[in-house]
PDB file of N, H, CA, C and O in Angstrom:
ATOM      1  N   UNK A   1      70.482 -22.727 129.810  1.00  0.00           N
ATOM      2  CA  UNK A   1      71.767 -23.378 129.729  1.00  0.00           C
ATOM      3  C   UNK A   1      72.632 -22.866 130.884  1.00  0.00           C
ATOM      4  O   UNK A   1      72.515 -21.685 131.210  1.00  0.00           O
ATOM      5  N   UNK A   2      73.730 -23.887 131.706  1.00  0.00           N
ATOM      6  H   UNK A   2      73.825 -24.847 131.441  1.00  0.00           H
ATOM      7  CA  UNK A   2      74.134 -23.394 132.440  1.00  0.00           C
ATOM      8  C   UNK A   2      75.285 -23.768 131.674  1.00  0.00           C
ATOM      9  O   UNK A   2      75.309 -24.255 130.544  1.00  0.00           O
ATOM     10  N   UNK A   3      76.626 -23.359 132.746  1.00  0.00           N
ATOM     11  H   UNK A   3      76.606 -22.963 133.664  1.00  0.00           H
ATOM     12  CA  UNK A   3      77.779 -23.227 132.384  1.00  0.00           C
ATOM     13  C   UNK A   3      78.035 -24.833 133.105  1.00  0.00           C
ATOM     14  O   UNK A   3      78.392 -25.420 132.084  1.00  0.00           O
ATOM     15  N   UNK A   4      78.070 -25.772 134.081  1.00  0.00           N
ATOM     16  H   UNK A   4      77.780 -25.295 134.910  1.00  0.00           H
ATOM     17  CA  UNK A   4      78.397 -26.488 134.439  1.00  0.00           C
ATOM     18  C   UNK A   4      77.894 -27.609 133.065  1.00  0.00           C
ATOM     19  O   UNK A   4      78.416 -28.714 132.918  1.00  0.00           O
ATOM     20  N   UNK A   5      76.877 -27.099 132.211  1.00  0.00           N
ATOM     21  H   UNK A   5      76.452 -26.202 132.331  1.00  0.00           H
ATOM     22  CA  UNK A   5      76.039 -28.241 131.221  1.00  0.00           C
ATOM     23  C   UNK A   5      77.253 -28.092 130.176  1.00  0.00           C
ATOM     24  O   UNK A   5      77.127 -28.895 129.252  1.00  0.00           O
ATOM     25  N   UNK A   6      77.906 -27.626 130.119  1.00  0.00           N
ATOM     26  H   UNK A   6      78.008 -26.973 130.870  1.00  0.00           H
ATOM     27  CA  UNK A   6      78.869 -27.669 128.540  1.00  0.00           C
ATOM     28  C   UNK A   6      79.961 -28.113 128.799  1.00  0.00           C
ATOM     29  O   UNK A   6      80.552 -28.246 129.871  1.00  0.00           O
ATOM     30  N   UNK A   7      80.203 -28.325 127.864  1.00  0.00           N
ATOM     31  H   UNK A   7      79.722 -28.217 126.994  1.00  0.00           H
ATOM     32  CA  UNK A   7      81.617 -28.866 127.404  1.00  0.00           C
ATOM     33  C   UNK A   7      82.947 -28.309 128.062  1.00  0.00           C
ATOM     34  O   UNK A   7      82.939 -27.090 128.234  1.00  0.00           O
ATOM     35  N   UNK A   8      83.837 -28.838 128.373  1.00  0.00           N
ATOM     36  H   UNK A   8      83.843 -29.828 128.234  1.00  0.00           H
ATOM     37  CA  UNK A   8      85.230 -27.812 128.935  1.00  0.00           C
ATOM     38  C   UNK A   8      85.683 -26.980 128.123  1.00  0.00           C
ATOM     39  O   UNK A   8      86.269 -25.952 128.464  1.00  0.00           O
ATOM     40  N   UNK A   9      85.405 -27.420 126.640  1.00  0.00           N
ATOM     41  H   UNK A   9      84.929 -28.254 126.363  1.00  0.00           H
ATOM     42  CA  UNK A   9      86.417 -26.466 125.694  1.00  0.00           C
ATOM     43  C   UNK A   9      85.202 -25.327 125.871  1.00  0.00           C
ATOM     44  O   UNK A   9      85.466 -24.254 126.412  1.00  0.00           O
ATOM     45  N   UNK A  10      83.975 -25.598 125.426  1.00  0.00           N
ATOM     46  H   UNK A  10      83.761 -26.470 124.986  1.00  0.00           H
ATOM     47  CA  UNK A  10      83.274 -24.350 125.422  1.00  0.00           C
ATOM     48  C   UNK A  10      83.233 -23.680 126.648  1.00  0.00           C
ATOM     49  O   UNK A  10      83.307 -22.477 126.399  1.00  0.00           O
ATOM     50  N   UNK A  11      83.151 -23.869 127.830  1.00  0.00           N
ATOM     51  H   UNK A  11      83.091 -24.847 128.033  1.00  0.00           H
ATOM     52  CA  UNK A  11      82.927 -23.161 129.082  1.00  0.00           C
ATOM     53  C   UNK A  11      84.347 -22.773 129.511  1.00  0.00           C
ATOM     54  O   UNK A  11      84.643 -22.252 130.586  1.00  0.00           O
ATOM     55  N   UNK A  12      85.236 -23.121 128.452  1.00  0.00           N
ATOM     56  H   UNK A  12      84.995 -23.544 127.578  1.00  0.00           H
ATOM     57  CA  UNK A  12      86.826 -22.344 128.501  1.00  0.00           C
ATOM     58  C   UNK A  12      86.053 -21.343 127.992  1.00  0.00           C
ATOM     59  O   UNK A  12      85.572 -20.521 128.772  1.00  0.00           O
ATOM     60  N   UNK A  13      85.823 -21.259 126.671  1.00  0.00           N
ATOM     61  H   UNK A  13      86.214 -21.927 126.037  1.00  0.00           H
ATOM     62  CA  UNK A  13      85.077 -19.981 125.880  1.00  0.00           C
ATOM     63  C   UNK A  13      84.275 -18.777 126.279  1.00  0.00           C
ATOM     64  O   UNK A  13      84.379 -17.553 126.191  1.00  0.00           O
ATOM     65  N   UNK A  14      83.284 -19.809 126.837  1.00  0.00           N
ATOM     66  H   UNK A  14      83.200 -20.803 126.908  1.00  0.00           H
ATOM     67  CA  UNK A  14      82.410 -18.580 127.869  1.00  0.00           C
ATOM     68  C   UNK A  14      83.124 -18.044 128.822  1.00  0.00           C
ATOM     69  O   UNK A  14      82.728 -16.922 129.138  1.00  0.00           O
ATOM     70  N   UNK A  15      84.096 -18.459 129.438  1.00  0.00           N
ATOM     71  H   UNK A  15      84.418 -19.370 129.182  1.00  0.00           H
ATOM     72  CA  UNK A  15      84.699 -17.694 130.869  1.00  0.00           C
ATOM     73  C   UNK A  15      85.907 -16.699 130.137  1.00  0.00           C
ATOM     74  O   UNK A  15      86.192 -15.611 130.636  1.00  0.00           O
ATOM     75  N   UNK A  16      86.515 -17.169 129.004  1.00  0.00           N
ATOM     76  H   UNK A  16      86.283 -18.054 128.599  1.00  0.00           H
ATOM     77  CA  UNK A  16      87.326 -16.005 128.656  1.00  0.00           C
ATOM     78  C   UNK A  16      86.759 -15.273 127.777  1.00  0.00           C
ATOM     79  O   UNK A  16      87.542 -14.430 127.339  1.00  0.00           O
ATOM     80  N   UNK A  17      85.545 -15.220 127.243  1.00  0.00           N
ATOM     81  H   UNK A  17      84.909 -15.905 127.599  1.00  0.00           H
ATOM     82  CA  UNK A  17      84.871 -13.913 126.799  1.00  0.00           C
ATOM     83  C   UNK A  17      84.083 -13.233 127.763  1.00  0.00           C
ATOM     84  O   UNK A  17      83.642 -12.139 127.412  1.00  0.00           O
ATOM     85  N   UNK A  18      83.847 -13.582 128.739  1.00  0.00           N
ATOM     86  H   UNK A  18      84.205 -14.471 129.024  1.00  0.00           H
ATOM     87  CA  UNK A  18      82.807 -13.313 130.152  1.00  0.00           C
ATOM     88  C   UNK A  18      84.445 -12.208 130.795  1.00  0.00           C
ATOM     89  O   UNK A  18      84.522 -11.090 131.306  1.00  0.00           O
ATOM     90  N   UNK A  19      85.123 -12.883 130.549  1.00  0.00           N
ATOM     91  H   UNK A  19      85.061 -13.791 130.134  1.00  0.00           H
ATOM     92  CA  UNK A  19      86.148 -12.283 131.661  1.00  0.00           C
ATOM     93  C   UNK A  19      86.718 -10.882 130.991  1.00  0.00           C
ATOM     94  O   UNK A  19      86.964  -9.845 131.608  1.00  0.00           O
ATOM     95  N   UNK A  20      86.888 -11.151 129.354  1.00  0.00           N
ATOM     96  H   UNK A  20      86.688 -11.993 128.853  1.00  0.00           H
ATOM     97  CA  UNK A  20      87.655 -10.166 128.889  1.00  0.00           C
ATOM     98  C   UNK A  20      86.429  -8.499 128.653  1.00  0.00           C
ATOM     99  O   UNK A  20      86.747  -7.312 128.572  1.00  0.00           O
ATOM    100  N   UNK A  21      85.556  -8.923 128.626  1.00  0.00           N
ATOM    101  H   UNK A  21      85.298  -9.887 128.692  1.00  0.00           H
ATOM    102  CA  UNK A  21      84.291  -7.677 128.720  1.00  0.00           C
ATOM    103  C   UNK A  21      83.880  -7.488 129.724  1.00  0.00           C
ATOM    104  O   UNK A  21      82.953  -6.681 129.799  1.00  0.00           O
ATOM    105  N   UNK A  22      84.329  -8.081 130.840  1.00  0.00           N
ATOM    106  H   UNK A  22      85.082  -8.737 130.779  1.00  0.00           H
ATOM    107  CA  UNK A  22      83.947  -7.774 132.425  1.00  0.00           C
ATOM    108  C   UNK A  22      85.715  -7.066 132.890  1.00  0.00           C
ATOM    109  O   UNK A  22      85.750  -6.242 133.804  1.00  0.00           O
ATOM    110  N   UNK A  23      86.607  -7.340 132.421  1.00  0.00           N
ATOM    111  H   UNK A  23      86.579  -8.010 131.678  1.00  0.00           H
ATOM    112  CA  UNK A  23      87.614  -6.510 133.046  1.00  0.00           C
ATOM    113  C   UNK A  23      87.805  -5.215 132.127  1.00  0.00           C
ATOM    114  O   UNK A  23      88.874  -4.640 132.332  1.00  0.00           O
ATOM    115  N   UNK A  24      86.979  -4.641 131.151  1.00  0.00           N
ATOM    116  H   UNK A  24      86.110  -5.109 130.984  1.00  0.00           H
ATOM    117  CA  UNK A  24      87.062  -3.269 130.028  1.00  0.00           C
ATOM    118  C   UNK A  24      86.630  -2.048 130.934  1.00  0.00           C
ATOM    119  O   UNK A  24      85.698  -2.189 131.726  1.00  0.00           O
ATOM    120  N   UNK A  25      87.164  -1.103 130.842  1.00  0.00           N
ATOM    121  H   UNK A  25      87.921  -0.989 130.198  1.00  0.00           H
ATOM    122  CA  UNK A  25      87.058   0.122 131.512  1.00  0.00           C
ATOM    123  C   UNK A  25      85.502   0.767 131.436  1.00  0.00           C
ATOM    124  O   UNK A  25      84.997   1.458 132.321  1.00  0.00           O
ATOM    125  N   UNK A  26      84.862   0.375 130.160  1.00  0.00           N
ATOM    126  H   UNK A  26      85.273  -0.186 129.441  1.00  0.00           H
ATOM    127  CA  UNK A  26      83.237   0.748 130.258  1.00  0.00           C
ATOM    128  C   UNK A  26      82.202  -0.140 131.156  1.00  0.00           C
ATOM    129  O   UNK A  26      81.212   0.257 131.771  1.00  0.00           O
ATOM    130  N   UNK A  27      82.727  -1.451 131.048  1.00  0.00           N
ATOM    131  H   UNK A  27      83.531  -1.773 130.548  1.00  0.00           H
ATOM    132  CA  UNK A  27      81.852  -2.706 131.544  1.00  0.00           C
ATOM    133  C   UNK A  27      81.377  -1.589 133.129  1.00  0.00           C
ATOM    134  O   UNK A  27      82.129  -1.095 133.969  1.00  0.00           O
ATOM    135  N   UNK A  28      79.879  -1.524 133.010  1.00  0.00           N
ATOM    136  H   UNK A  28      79.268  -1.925 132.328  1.00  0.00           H
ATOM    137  CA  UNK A  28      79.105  -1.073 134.550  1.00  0.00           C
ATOM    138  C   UNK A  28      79.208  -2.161 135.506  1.00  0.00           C
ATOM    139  O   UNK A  28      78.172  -2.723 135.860  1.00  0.00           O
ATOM    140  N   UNK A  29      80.085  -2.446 135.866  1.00  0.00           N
ATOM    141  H   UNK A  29      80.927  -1.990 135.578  1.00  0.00           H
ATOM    142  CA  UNK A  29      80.102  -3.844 137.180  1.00  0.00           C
ATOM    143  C   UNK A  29      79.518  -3.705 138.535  1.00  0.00           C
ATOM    144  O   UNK A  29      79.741  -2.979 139.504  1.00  0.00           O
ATOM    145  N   UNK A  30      78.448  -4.944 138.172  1.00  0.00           N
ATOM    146  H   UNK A  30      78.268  -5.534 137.385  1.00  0.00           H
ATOM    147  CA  UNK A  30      77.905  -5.051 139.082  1.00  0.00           C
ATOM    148  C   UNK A  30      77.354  -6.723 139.493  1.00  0.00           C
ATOM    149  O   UNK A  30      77.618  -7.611 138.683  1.00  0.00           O
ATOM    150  N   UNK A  31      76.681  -7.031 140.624  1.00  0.00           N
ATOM    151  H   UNK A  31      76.466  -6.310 141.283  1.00  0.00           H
ATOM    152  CA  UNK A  31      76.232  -7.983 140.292  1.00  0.00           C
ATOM    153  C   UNK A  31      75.151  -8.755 139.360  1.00  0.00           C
ATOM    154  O   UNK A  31      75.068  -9.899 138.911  1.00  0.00           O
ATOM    155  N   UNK A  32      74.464  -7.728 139.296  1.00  0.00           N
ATOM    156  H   UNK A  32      74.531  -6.799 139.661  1.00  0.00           H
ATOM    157  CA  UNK A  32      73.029  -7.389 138.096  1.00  0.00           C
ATOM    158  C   UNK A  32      74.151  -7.852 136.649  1.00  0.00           C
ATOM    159  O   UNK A  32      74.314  -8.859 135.959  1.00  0.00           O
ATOM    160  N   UNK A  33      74.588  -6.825 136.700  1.00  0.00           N
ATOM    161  H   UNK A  33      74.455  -6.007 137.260  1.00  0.00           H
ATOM    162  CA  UNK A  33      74.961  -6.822 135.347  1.00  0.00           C
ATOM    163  C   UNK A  33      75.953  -7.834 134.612  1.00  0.00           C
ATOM    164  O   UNK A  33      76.153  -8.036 133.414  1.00  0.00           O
ATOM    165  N   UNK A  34      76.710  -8.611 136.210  1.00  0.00           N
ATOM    166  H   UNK A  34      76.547  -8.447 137.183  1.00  0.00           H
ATOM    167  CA  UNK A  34      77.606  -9.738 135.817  1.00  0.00           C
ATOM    168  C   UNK A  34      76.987 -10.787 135.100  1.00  0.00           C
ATOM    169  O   UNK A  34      77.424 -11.294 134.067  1.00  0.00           O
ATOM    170  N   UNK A  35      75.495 -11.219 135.960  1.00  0.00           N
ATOM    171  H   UNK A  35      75.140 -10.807 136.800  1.00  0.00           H
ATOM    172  CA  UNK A  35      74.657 -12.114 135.964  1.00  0.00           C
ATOM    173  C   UNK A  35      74.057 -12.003 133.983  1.00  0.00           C
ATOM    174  O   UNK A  35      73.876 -12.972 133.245  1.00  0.00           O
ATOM    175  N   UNK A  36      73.901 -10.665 133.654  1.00  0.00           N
ATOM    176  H   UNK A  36      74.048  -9.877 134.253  1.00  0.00           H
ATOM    177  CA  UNK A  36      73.022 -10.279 132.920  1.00  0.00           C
ATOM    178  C   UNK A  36      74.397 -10.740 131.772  1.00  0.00           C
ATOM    179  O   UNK A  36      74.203 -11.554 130.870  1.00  0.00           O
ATOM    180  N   UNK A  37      75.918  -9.989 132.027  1.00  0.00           N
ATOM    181  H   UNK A  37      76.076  -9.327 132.760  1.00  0.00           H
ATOM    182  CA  UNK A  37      76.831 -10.664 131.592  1.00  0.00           C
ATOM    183  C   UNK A  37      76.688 -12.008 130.799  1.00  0.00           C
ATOM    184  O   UNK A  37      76.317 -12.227 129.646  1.00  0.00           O
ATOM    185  N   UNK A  38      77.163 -12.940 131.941  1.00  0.00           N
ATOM    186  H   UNK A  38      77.464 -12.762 132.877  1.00  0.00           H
ATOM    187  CA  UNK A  38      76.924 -14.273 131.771  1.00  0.00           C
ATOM    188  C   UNK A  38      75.778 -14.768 130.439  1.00  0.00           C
ATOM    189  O   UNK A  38      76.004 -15.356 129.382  1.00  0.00           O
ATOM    190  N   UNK A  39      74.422 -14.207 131.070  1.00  0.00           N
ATOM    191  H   UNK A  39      74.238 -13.729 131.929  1.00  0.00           H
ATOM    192  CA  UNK A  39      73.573 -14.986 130.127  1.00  0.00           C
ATOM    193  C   UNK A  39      73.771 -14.488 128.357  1.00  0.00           C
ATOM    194  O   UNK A  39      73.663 -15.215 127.370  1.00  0.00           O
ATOM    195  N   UNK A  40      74.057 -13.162 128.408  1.00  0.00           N
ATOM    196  H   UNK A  40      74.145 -12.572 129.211  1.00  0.00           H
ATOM    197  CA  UNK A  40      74.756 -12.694 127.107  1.00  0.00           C
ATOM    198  C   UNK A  40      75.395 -14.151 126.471  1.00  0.00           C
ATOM    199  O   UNK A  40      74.775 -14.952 125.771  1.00  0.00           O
ATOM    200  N   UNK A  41      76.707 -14.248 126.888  1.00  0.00           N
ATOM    201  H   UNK A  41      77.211 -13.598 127.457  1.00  0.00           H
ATOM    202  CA  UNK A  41      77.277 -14.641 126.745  1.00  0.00           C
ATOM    203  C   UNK A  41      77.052 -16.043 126.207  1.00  0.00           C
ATOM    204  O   UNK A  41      77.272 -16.272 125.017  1.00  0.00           O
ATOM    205  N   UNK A  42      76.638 -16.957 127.002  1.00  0.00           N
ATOM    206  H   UNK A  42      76.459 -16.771 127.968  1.00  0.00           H
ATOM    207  CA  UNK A  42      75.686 -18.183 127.142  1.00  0.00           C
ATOM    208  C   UNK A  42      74.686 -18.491 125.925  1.00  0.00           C
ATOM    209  O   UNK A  42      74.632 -19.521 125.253  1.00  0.00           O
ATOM    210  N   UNK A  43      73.853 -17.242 125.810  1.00  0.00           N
ATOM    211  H   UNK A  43      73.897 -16.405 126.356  1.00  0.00           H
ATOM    212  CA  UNK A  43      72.935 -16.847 124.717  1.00  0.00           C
ATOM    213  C   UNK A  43      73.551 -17.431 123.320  1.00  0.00           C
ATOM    214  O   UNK A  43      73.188 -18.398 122.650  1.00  0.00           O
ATOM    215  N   UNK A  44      74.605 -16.505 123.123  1.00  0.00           N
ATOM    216  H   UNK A  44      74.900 -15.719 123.667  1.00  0.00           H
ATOM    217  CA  UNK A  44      75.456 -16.383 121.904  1.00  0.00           C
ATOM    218  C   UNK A  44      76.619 -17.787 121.439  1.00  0.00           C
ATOM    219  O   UNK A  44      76.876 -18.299 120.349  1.00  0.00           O
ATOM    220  N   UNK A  45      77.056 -18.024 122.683  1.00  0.00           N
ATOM    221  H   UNK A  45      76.848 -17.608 123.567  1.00  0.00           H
ATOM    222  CA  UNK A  45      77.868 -19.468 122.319  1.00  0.00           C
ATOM    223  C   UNK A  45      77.074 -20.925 122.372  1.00  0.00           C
ATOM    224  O   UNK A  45      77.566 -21.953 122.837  1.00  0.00           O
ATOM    225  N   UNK A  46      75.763 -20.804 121.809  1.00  0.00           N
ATOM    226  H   UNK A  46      75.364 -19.969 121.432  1.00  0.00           H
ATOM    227  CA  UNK A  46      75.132 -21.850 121.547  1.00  0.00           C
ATOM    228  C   UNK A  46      75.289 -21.822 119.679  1.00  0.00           C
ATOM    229  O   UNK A  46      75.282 -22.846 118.995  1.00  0.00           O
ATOM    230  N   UNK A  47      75.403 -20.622 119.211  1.00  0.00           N
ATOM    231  H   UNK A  47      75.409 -19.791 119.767  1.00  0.00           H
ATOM    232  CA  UNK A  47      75.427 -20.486 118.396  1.00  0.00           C
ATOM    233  C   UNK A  47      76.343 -21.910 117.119  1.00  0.00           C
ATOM    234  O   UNK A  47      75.924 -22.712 116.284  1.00  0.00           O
ATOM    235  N   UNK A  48      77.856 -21.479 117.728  1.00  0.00           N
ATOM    236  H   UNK A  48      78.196 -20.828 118.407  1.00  0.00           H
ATOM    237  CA  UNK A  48      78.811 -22.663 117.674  1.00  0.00           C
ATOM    238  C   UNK A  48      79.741 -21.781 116.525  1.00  0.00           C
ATOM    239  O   UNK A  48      80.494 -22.402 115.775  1.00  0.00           O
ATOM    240  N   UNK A  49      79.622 -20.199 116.443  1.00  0.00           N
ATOM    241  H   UNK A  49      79.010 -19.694 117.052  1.00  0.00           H
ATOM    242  CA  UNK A  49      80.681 -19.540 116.022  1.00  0.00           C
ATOM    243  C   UNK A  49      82.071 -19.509 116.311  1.00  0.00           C
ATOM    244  O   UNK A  49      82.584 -19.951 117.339  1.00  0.00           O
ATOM    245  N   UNK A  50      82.557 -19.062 115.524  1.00  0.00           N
ATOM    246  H   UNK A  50      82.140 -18.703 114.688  1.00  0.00           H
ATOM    247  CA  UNK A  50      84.182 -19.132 116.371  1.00  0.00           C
ATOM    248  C   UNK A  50      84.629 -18.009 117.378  1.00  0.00           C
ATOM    249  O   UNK A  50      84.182 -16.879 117.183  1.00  0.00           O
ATOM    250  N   UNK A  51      85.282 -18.179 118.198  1.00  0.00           N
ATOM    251  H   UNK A  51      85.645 -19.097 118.356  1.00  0.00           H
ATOM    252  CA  UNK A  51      85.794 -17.615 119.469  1.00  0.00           C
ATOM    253  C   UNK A  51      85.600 -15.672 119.481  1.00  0.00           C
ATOM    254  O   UNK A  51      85.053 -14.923 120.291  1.00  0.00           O
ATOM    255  N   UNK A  52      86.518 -15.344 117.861  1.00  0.00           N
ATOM    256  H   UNK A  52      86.962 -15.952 117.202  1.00  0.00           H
ATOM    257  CA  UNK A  52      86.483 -14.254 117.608  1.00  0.00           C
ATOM    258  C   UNK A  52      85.819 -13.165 117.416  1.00  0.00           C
ATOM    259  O   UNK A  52      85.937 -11.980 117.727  1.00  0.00           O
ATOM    260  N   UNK A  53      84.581 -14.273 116.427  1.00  0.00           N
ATOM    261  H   UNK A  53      84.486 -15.236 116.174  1.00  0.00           H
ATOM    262  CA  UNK A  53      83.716 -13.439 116.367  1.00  0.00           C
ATOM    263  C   UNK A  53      82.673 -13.295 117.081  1.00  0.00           C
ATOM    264  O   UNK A  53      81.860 -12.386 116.914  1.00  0.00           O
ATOM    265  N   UNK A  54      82.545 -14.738 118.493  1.00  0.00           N
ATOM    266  H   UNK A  54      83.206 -15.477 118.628  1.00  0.00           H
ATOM    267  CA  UNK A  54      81.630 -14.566 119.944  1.00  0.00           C
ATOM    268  C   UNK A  54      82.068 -13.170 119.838  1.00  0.00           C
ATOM    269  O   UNK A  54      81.518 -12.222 119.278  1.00  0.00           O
ATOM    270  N   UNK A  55      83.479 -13.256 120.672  1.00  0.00           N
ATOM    271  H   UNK A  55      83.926 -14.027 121.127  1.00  0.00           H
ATOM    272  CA  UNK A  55      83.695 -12.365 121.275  1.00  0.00           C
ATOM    273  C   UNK A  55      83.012 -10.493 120.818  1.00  0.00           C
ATOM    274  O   UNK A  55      82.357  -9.728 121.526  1.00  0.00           O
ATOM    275  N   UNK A  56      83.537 -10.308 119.360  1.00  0.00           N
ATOM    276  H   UNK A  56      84.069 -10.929 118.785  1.00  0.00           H
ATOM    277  CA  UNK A  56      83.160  -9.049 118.969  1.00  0.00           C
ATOM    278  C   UNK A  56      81.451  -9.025 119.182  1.00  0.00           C
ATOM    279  O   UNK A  56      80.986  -7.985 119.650  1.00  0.00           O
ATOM    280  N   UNK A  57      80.296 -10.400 118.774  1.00  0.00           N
ATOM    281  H   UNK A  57      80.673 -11.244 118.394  1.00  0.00           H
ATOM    282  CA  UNK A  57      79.455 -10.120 118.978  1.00  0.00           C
ATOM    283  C   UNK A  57      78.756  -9.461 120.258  1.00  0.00           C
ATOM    284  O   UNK A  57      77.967  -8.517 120.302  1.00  0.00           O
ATOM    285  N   UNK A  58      79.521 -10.596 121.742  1.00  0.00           N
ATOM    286  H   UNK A  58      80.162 -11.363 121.707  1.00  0.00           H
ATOM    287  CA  UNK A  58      78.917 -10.094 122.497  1.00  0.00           C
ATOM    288  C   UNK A  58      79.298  -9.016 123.313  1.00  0.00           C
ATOM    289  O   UNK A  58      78.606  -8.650 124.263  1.00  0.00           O
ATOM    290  N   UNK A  59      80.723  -8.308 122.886  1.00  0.00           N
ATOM    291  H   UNK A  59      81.284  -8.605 122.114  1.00  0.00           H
ATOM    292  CA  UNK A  59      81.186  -7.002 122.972  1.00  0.00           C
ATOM    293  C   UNK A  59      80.587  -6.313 122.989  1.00  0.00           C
ATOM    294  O   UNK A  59      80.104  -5.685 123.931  1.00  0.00           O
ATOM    295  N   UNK A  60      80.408  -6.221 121.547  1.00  0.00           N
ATOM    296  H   UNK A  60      80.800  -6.732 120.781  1.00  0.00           H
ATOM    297  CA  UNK A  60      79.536  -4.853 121.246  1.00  0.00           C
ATOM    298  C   UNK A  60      78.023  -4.568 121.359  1.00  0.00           C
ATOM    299  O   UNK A  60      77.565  -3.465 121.065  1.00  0.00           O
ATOM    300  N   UNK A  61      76.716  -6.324 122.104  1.00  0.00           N
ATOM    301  H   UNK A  61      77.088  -7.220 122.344  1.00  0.00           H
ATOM    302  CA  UNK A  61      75.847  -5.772 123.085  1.00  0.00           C
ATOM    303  C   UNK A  61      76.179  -6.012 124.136  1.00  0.00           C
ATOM    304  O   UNK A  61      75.348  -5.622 124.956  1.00  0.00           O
ATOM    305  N   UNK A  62      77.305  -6.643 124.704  1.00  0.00           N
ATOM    306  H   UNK A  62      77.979  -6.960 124.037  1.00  0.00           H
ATOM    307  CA  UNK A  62      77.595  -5.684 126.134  1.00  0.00           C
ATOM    308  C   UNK A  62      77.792  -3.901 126.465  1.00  0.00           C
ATOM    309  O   UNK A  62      77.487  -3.310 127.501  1.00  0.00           O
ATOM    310  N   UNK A  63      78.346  -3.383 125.314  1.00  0.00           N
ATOM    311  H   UNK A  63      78.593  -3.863 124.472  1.00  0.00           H
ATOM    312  CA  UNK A  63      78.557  -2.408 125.382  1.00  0.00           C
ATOM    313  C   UNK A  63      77.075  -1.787 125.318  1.00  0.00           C
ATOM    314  O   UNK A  63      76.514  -1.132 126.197  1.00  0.00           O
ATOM    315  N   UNK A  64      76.728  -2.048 124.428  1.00  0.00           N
ATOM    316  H   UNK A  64      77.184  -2.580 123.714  1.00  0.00           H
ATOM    317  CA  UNK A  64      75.310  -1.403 124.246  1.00  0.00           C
ATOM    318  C   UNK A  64      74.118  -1.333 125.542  1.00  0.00           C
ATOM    319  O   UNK A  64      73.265  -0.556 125.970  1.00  0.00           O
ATOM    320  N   UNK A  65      74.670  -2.658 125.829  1.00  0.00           N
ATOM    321  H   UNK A  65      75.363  -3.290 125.481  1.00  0.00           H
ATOM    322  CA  UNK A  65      73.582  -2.665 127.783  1.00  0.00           C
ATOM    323  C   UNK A  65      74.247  -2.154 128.308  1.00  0.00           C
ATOM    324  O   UNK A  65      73.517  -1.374 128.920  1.00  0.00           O
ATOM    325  N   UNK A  66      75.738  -1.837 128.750  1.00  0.00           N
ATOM    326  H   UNK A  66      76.331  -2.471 128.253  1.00  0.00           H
ATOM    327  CA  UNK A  66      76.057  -2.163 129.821  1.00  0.00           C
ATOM    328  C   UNK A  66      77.277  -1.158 130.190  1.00  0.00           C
ATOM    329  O   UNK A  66      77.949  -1.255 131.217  1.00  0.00           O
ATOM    330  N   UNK A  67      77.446  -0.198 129.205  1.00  0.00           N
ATOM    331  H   UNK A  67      76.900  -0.119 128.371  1.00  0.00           H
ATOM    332  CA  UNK A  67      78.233   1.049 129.305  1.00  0.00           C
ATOM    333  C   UNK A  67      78.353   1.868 130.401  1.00  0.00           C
ATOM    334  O   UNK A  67      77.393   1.452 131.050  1.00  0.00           O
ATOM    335  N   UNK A  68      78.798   2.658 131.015  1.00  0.00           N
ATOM    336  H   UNK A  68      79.578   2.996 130.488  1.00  0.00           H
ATOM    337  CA  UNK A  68      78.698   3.335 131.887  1.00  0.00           C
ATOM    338  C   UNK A  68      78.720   4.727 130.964  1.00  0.00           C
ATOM    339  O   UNK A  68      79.565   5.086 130.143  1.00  0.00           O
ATOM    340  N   UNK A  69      77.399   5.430 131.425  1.00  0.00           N
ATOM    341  H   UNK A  69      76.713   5.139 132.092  1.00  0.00           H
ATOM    342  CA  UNK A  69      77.615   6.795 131.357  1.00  0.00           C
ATOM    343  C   UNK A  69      78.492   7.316 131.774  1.00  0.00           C
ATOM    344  O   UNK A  69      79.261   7.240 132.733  1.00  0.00           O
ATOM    345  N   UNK A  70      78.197   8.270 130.376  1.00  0.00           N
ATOM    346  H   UNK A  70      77.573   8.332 129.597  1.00  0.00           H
ATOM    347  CA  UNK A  70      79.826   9.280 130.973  1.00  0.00           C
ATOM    348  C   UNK A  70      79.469  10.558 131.797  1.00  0.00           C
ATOM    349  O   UNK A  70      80.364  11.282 132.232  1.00  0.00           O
TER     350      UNK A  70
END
């Protein structure tokens, strides 16, 4: 699935949950990991959950991939 294939309301969705776990002080940013980001993301809003709980889902395995050691 790409992002250009969906809907506006949903690919509103994906870009402000993509955006709000890519600007968090743990998010490891990179290009790898933006990419790896994205498909998270993508993955999960096929689902057709609501916004909130995308979000906490793919939070917390972003966090889980994508943490920066401390």
């Amino acid at each position: 699935m790409l992002l250009r294939d969906l809907d506006p309301a949903t690919a509103g969705r994906v870009l402000r949950i993509y955006d709000r776990i890519a600007e968090t002080s743990w998010f490891n940013r990179n290009r790898a990991t933006e990419w790896e980001l994205l498909k998270l993301v993508l993955r999960h809003v096929a689902r057709d959950q609501d916004e909130e709980y995308l979000q906490k889902l793919c939070t917390r395995e972003a966090f889980e991939r994508f943490c920066r050691s401390a």
